[in-house]
C-alpha positions as YAML, in Angstrom:
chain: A
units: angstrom
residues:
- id: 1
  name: UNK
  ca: [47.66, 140.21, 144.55]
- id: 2
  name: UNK
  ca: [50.99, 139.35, 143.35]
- id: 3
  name: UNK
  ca: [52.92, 138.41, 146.90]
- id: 4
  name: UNK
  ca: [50.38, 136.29, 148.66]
- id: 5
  name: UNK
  ca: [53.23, 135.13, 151.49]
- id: 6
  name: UNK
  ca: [53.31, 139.03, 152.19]
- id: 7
  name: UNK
  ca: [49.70, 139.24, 152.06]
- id: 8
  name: UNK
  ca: [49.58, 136.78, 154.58]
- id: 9
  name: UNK
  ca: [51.92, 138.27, 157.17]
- id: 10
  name: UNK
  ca: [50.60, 141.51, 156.87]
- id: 11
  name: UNK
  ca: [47.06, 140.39, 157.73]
- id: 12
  name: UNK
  ca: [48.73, 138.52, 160.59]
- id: 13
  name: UNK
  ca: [51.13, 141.76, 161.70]
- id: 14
  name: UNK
  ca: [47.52, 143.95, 161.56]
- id: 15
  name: UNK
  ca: [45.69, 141.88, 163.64]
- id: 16
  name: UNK
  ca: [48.66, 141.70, 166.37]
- id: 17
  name: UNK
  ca: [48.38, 145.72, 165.94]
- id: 18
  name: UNK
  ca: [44.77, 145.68, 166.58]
- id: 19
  name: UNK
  ca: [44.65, 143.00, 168.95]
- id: 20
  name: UNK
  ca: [42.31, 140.79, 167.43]
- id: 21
  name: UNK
  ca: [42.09, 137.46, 168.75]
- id: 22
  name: UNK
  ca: [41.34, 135.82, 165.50]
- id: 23
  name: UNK
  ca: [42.21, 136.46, 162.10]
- id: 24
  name: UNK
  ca: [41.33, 135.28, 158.49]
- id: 25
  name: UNK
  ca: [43.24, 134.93, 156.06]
- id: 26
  name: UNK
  ca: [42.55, 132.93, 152.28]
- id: 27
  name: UNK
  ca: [44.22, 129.60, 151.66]
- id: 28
  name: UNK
  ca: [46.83, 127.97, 150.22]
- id: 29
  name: UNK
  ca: [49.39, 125.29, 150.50]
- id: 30
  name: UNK
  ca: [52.08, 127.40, 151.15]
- id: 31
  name: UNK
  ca: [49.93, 129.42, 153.75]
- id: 32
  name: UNK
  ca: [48.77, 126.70, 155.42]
- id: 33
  name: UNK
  ca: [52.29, 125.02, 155.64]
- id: 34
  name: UNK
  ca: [53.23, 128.16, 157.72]
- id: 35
  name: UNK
  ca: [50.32, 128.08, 159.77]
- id: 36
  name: UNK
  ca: [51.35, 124.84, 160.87]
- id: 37
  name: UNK
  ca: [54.92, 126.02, 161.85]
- id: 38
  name: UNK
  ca: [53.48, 128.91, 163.51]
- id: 39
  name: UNK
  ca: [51.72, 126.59, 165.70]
- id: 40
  name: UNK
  ca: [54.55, 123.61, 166.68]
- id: 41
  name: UNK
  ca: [56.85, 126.70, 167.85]
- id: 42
  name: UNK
  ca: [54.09, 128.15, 170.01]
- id: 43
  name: UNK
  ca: [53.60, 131.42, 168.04]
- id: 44
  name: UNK
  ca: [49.73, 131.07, 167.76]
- id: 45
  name: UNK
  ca: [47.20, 129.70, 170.31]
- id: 46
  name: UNK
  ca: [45.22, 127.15, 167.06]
- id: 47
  name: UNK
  ca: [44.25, 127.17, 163.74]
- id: 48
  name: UNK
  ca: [41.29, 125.90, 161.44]
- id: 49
  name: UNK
  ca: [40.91, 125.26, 157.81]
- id: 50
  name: UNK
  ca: [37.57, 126.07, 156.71]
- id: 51
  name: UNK
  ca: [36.66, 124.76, 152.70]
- id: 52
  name: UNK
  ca: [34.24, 126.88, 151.98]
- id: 53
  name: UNK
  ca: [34.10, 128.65, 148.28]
- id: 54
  name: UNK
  ca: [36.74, 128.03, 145.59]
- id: 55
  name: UNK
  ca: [39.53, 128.69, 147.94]
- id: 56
  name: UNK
  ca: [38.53, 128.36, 151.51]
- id: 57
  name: UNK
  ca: [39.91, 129.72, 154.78]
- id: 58
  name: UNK
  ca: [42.48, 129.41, 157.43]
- id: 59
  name: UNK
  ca: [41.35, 131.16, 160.55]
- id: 60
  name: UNK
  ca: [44.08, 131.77, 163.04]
- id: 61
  name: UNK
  ca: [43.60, 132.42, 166.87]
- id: 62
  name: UNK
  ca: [46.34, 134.52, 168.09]
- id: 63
  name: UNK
  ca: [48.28, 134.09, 171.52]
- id: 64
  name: UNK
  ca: [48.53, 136.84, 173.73]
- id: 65
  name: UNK
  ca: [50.33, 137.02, 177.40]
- id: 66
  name: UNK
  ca: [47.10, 137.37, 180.06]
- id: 67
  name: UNK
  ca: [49.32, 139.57, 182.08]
- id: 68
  name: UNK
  ca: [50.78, 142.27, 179.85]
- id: 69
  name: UNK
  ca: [48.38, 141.31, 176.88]
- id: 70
  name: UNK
  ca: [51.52, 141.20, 174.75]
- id: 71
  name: UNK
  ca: [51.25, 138.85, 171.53]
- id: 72
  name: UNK
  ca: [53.60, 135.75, 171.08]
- id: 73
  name: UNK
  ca: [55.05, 137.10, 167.74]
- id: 74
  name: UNK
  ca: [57.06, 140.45, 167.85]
- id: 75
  name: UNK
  ca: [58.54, 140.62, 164.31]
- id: 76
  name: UNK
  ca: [57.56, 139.35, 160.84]
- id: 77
  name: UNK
  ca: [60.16, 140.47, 158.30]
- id: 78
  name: UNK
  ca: [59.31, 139.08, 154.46]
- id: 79
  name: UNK
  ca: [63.03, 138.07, 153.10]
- id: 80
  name: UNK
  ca: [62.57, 136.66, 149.35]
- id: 81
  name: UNK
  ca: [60.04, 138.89, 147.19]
- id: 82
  name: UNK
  ca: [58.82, 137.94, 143.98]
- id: 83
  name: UNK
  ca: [60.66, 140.73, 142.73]
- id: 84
  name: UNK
  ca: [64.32, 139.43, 144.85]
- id: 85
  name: UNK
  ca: [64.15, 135.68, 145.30]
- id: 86
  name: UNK
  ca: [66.63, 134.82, 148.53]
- id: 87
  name: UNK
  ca: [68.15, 131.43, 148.46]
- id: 88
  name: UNK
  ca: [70.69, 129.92, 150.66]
- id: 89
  name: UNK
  ca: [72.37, 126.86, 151.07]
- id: 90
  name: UNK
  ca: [72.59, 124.52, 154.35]
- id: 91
  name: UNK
  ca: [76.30, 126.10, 155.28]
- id: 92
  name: UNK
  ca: [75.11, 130.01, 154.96]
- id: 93
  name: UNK
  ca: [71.80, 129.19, 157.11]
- id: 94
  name: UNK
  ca: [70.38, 132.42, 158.46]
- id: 95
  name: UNK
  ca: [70.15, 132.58, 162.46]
- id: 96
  name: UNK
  ca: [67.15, 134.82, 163.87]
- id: 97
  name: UNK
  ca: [68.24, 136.44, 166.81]
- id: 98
  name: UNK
  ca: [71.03, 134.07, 167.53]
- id: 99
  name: UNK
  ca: [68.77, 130.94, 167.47]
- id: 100
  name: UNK
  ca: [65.69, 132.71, 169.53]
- id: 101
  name: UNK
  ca: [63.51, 133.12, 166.33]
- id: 102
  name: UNK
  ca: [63.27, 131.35, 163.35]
- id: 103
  name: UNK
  ca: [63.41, 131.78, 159.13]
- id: 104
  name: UNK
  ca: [60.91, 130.16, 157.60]
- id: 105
  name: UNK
  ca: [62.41, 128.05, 154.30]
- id: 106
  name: UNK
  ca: [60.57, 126.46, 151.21]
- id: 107
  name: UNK
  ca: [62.51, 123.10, 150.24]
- id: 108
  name: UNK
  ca: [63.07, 120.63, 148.06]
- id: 109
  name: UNK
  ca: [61.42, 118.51, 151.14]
- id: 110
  name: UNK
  ca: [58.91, 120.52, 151.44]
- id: 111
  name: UNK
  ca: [57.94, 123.84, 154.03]
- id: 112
  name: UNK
  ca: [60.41, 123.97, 157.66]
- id: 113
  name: UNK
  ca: [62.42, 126.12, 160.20]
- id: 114
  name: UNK
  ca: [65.97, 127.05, 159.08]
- id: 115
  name: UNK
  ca: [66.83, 124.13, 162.41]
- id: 116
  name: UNK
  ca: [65.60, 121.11, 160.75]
- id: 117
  name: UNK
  ca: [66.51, 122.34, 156.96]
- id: 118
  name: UNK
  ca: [70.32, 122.67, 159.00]
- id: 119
  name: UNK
  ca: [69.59, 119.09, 160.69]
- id: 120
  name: UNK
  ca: [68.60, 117.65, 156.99]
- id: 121
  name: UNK
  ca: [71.98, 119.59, 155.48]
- id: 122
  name: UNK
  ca: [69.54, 121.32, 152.67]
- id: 123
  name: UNK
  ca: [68.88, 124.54, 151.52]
- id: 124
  name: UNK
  ca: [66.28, 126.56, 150.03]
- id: 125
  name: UNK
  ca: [64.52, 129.59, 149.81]
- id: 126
  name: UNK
  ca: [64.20, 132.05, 152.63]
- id: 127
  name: UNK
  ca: [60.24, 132.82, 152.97]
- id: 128
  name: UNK
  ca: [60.71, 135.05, 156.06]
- id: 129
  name: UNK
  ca: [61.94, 135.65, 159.99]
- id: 130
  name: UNK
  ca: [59.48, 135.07, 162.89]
- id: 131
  name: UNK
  ca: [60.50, 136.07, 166.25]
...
């Protein structure tokens, strides 16, 4: 696997397809960094980390409307690739949807929304959109 971040949002985008309410996906920093985000801006119902084998687990419960059974999370776009890294600095900050979703961005300070990397006047690379 040479794009693990893309790995990750696929699983994520194929279990929204399939309405699963909970999905696996193997760990990492970076993964479970996102995870976190995902949850503070309400896009999944919880998440666990389970250390089990070399690598362990992050299991992710998805959130779903009751009503209309439509998920929390519409779109998950990849932006920087191994292949096309996207960087931008805190002045050309990408805006999801006008402020409605949010780009996820790998720091100097570490894994955050494109918001608080605008609030903290630093840039980085763009990991993806979530809206």
């Amino acid at each position: 696997m040479t794009d693990p971040i893309a790995d990750y949002l696929t699983r994520v985008r194929n279990a929204i397809q399939a309405r699963h309410r909970v999905v696996e996906i193997p760990a990492s920093n970076l993964k479970k960094e996102i995870t976190k985000i995902l949850l503070e801006k309400g896009y999944i119902l919880n998440y666990k980390f389970v250390e089990e084998g070399p690598q362990g687990t992050i299991k992710i419960a998805l959130k779903y409307d009751p009503v209309n059974k439509v998920n929390a999370i519409k779109k998950l776009i990849r932006i920087s690739t191994p292949g096309l890294r996207k960087y931008t600095g805190h002045k050309e900050m990408p805006r999801v949807l006008n402020g409605l979703g949010i780009a996820v961005l790998s720091t100097s300070k570490g894994v955050m929304t494109d918001k608080e990397a605008r609030d903290l006047k630093i840039g980085g690379e763009v990991l993806c959109y979530i809206y």
